[in-house]
C-alpha positions as CSV (number, residue, x, y, z in Angstrom):
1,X,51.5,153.4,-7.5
2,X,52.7,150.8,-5.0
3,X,52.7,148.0,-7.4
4,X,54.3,150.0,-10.1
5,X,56.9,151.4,-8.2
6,X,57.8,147.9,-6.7
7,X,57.9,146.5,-10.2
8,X,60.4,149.2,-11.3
9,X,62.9,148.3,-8.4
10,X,62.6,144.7,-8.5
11,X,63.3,144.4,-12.3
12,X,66.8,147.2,-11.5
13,X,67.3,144.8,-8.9
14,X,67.0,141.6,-11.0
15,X,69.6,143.4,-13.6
16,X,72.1,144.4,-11.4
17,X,72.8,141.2,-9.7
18,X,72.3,139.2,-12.5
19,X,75.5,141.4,-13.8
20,X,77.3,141.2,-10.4
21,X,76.6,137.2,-10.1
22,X,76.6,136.3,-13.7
23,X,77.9,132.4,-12.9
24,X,74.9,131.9,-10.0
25,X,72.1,133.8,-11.4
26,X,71.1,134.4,-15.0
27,X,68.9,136.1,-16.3
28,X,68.2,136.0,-20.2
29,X,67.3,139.6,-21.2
30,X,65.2,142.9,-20.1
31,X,61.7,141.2,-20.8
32,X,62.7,138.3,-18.6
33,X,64.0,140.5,-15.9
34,X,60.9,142.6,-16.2
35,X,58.5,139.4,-16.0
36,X,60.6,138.3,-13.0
37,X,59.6,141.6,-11.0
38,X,55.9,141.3,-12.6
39,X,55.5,137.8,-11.0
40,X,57.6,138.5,-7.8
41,X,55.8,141.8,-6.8
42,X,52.3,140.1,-7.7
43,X,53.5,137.5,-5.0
44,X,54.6,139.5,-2.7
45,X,51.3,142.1,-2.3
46,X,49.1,139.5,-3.0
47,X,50.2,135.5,-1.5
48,X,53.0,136.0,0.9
49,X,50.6,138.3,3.5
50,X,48.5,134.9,3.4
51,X,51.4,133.1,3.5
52,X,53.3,134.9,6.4
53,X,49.6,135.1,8.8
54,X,49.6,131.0,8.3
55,X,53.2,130.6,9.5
56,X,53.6,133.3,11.9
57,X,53.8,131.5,14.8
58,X,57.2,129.7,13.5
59,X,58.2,132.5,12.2
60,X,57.4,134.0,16.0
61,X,59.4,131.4,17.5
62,X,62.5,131.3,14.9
63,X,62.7,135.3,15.5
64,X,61.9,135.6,11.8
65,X,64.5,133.2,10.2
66,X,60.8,131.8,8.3
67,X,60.2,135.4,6.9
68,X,63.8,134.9,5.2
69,X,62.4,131.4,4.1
70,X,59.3,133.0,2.7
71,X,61.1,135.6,0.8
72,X,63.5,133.2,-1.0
73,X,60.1,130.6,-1.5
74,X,58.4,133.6,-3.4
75,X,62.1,134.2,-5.8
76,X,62.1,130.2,-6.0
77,X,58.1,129.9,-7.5
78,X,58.9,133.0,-9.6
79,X,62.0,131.4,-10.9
80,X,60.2,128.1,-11.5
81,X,57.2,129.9,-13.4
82,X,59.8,131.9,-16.0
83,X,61.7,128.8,-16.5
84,X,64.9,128.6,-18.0
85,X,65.1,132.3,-18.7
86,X,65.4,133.2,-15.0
87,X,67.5,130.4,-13.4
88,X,69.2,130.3,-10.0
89,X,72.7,128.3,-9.1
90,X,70.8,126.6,-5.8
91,X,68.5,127.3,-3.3
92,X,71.7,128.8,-1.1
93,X,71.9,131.4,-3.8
94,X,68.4,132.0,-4.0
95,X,68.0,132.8,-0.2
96,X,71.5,135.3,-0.5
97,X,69.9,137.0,-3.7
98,X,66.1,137.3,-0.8
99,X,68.3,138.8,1.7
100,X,70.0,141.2,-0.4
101,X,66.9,142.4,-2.0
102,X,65.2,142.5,0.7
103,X,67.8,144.8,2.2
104,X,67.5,147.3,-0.9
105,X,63.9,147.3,-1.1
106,X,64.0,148.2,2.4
107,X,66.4,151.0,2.1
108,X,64.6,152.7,-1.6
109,X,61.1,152.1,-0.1
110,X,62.4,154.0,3.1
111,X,64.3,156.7,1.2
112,X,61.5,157.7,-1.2
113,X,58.4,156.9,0.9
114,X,56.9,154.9,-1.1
C-alpha cells in the first residue's frame, strides 16, 4: 500500500509541476510521468535508506543539506534512466523541484497517514 500510494502522488506531483514549470521541466506525457514516479519511488524505498546510512555522517555534520543532495541525486538518476522524455533545465532546477516535493510528500503522507 506504501509503494502504491507513493507512486500515485509522485506521478500528480510530476504533472503538476511539469504544468507550472513547463520551460525547466518537461515531461512528455502521462506514461512518462507515471514511469518517472515508478523509478523514483522504487529509489527511494529501496537505494536511498542505503544511500543516506553511508553518508550520514556528512549529512550529520551539514545539518542535513546532503539529505537535500540525496533527494535531487535520486530525481537526477530517474531523469537520466527515462531519457529524453523526462528532462530537467539544470541540476539547480532539479534540487528546487526535490525540495518542493519533498515538502508535498511530507504534508499528503502526514495528512492521510499513510
Amino acid at each position: 500500500m506504501k509503494f502504491l500510494s507513493r507512486l500515485i502522488i509522485n506521478t500528480l506531483l510530476f504533472i503538476a509541476l511539469a504544468g507550472f514549470f513547463p520551460n525547466n521541466f518537461y515531461i512528455e506525457n502521462l506514461w512518462f510521468a507515471l514511469i518517472g514516479a515508478f523509478i523514483l519511488t522504487f529509489l527511494t524505498l529501496f537505494i536511498k535508506p542505503i544511500i543516506s546510512l553511508f553518508l550520514l555522517p556528512f549529512n550529520i555534520l551539514t545539518f542535513g543539506i546532503v539529505g537535500i543532495l540525496v533527494n535531487s541525486m535520486m530525481l537526477n538518476i530517474t531523469a537520466n534512466l527515462i531519457g529524453d522524455s523526462f528532462q530537467f533545465s539544470s541540476f539547480g532546477f532539479i534540487i528546487f523541484v526535490s525540495l518542493i516535493m519533498s515538502f508535498c510528500n511530507y504534508v499528503i503522507i502526514s495528512y492521510l497517514k499513510i
